[in-house]
N, C-alpha and C positions, 0 to 999 in steps of 0.2 A: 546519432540521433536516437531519442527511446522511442522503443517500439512497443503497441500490447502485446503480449502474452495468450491473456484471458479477461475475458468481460461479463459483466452480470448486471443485468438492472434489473429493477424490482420498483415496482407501486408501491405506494406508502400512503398511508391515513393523511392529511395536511390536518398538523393539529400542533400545539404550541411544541413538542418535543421535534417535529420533524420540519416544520414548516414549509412544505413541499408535497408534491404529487410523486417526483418518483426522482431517484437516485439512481447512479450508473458508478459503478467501480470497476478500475481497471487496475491488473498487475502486469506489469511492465517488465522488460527482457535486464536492468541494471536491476532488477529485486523492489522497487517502489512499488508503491498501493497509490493510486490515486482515486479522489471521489469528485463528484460534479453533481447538484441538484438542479431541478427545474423554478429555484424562487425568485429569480431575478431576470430583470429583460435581459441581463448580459450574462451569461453564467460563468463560472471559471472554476476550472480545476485546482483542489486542492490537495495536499500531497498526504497523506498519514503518517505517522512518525515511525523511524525504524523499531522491527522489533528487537526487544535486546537479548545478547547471545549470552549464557551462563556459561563459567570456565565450562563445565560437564560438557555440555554440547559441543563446543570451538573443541575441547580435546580429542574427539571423536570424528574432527572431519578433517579430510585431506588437508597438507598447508596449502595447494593448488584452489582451496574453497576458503579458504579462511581472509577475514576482511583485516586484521590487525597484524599479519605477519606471522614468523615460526614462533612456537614457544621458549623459551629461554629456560637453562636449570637442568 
């Protein structure tokens, strides 16, 4: 089961960009970002998309941390 992390909500202006009073994000113990607004009687969390790892980075981390496996070469 994911668990949070860390959480942050924040007030927000309700205006054509946010359409909402306030937002809540959460990161989660599998590394997702998730968000949840107040504009709907039902609200639902939505996920953010992963961020993407450049070779530079992935070459620099443990393979124990790395999401694609050992490098090959």
């Amino acid at each position: 089961m994911r668990k949070i992390l860390q959480i942050a909500a924040m007030g927000v202006e309700n205006n054509h960009g946010t359409q909402c009073n306030a937002i809540v994000l959460a990161l989660c113990d599998d590394g997702t970002l998730w968000e949840i607004r107040d504009n709907t009687s039902q609200p639902a969390w939505c996920q953010y998309p992963q961020i993407p790892q450049d070779e530079t980075l992935r070459d620099r981390l443990p393979e124990t941390e790395r999401t694609d496996g050992p490098t090959t070469g």
